[in-house]
Each structure stands twice: as structure tokens, then as C-alpha cells.
PDBQT receptor file of N, H, CA, C and O in Angstrom, charges set to zero:
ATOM      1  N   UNK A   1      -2.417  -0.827  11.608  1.00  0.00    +0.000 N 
ATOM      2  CA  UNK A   1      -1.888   0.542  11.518  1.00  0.00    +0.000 C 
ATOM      3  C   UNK A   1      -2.820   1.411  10.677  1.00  0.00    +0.000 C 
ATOM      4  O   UNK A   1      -3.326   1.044   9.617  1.00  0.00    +0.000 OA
ATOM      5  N   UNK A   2      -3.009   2.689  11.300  1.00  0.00    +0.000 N 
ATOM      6  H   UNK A   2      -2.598   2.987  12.162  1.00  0.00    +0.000 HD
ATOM      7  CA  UNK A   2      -3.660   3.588   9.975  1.00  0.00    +0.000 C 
ATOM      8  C   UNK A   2      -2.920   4.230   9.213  1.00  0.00    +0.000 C 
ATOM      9  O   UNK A   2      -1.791   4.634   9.488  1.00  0.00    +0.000 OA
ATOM     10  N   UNK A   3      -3.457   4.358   8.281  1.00  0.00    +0.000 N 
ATOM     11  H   UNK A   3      -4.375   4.030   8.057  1.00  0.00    +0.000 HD
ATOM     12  CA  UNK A   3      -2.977   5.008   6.798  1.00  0.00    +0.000 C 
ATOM     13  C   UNK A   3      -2.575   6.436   7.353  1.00  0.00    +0.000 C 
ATOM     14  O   UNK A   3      -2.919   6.911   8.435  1.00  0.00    +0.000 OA
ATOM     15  N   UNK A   4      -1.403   7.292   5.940  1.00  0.00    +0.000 N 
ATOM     16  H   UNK A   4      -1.123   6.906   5.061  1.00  0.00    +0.000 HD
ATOM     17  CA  UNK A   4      -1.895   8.529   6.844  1.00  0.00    +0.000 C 
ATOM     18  C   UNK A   4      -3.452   9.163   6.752  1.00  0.00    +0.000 C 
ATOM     19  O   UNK A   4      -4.108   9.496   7.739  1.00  0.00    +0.000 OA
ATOM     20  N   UNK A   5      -3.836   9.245   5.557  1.00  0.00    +0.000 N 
ATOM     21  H   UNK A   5      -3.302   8.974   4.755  1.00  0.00    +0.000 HD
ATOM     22  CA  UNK A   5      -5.088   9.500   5.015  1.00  0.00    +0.000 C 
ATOM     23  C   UNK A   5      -6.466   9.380   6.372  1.00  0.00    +0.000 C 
ATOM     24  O   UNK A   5      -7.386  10.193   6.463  1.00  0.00    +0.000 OA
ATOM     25  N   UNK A   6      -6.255   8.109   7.341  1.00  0.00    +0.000 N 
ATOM     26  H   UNK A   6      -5.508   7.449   7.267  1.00  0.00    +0.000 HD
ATOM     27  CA  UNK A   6      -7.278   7.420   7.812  1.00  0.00    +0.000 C 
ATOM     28  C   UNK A   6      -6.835   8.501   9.211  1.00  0.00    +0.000 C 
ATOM     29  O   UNK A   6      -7.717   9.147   9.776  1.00  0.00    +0.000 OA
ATOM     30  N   UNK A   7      -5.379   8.582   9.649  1.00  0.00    +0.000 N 
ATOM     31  H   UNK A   7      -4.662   8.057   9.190  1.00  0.00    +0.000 HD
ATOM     32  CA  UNK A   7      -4.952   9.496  10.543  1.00  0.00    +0.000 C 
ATOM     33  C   UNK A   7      -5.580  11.006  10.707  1.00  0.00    +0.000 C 
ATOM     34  O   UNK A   7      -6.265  11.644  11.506  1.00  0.00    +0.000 OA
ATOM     35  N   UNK A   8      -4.859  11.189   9.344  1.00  0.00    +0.000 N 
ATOM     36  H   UNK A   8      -4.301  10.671   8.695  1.00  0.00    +0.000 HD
ATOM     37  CA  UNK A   8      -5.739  12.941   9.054  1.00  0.00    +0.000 C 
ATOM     38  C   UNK A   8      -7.117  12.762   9.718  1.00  0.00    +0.000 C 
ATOM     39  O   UNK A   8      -7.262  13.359  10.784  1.00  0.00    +0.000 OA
ATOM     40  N   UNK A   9      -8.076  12.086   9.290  1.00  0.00    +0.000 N 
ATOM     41  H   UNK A   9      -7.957  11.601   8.424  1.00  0.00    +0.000 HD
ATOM     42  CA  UNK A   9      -9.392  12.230   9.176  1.00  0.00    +0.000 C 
ATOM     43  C   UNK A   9      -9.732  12.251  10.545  1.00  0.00    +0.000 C 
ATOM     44  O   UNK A   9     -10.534  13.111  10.909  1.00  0.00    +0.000 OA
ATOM     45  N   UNK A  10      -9.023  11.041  11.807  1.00  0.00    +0.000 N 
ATOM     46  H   UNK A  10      -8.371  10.342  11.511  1.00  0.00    +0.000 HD
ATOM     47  CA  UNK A  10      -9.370  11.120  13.223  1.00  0.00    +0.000 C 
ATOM     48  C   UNK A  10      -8.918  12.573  14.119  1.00  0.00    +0.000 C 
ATOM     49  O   UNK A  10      -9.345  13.028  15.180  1.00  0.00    +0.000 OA
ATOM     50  N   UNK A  11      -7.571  13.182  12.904  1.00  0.00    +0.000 N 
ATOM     51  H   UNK A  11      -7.225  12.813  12.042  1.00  0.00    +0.000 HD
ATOM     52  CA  UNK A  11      -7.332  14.287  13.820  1.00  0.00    +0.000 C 
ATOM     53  C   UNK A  11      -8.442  15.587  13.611  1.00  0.00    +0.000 C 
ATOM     54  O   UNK A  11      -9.089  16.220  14.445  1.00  0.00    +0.000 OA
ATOM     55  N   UNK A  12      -8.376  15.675  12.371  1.00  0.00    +0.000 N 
ATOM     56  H   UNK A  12      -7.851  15.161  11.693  1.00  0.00    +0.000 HD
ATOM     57  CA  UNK A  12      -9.812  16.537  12.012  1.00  0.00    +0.000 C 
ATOM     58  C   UNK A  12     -11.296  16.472  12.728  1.00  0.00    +0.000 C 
ATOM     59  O   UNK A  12     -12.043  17.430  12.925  1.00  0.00    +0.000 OA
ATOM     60  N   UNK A  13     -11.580  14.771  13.144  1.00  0.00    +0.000 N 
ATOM     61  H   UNK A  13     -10.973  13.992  12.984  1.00  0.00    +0.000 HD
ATOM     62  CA  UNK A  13     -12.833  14.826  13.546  1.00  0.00    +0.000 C 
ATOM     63  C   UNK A  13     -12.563  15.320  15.111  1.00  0.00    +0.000 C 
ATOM     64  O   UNK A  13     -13.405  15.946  15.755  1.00  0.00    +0.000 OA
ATOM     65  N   UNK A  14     -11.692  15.067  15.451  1.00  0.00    +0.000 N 
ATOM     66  H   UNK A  14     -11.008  14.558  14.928  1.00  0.00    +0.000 HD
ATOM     67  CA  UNK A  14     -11.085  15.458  17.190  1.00  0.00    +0.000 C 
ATOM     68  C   UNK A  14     -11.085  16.802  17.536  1.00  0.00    +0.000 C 
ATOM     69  O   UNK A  14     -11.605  17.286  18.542  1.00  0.00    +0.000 OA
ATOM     70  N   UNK A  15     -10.403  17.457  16.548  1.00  0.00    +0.000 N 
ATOM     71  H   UNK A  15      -9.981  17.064  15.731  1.00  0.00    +0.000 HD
ATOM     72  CA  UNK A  15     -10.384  18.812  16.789  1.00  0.00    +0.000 C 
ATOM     73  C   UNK A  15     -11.458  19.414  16.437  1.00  0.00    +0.000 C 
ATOM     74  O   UNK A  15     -11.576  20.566  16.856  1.00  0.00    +0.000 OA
ATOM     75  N   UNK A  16     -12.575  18.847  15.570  1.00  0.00    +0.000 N 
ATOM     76  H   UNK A  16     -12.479  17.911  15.230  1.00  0.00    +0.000 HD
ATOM     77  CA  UNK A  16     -13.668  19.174  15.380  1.00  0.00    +0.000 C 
ATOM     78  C   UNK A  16     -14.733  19.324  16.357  1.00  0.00    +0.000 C 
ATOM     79  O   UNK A  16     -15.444  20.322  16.474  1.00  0.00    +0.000 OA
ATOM     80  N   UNK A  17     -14.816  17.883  17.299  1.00  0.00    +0.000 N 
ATOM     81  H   UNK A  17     -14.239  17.071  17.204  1.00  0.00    +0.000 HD
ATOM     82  CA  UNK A  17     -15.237  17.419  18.294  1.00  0.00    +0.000 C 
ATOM     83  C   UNK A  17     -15.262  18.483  19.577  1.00  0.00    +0.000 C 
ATOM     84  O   UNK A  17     -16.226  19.059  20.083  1.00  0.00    +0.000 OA
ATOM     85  N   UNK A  18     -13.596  18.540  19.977  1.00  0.00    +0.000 N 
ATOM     86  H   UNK A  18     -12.813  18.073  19.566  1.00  0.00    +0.000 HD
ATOM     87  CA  UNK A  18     -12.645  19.737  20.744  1.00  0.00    +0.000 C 
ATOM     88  C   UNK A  18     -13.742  20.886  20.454  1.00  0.00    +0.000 C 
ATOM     89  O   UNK A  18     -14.750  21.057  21.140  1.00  0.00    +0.000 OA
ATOM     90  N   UNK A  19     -13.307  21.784  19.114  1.00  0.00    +0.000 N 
ATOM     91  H   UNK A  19     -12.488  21.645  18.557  1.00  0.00    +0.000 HD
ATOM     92  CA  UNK A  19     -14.430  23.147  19.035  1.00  0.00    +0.000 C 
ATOM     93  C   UNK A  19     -15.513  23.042  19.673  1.00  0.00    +0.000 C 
ATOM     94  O   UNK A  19     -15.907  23.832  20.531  1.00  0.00    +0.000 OA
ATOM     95  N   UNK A  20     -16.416  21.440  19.058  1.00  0.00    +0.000 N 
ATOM     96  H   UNK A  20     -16.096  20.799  18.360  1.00  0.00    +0.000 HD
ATOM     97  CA  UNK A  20     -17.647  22.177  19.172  1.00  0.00    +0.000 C 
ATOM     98  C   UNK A  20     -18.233  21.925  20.466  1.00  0.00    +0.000 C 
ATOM     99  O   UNK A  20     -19.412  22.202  20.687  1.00  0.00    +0.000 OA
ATOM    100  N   UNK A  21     -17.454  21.403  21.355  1.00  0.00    +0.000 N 
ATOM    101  H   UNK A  21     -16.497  21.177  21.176  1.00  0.00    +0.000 HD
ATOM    102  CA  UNK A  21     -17.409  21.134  22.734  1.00  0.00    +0.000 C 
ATOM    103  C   UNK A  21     -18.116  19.952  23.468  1.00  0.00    +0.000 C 
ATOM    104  O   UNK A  21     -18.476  19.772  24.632  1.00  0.00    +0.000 OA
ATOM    105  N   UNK A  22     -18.184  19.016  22.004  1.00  0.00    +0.000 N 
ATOM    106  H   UNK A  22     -17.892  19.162  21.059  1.00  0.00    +0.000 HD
ATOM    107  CA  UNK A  22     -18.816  17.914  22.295  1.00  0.00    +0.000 C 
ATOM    108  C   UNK A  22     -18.124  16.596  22.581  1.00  0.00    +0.000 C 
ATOM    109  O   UNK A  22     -17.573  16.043  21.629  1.00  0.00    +0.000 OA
ATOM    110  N   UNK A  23     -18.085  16.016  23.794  1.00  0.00    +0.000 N 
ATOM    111  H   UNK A  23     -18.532  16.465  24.567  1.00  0.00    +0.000 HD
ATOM    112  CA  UNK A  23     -17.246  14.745  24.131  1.00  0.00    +0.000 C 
ATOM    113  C   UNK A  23     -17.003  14.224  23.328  1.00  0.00    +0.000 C 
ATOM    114  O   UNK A  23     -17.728  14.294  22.335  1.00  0.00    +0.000 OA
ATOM    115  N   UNK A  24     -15.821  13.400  23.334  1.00  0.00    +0.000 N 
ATOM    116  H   UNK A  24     -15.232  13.344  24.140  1.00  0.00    +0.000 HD
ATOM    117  CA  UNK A  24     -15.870  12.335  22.358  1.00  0.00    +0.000 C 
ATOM    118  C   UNK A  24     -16.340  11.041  22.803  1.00  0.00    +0.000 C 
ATOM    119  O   UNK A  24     -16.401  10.100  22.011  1.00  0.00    +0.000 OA
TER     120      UNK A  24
């Protein structure tokens, strides 16, 4: 299971990802 801490961080890099219009 992830932490929430470890959660936050995948949703941040996703939506980060999302913006900058780069696949994941």
C-alpha cells in the first residue's frame, strides 16, 4: 500500500506529466 505522502507525490507527478503534455 502507499503512504498518503507517497500518494500525493504520484498525483502531483501525473498532473504534472498531464500539463506538460508528456506521456506517462
Amino acid at each position: 500500500m502507499l503512504t498518503r505522502k507517497q500518494h500525493e507525490l504520484l498525483m502531483f507527478i501525473h498532473e504534472r506529466l498531464k500539463e506538460s503534455g508528456i506521456p506517462p
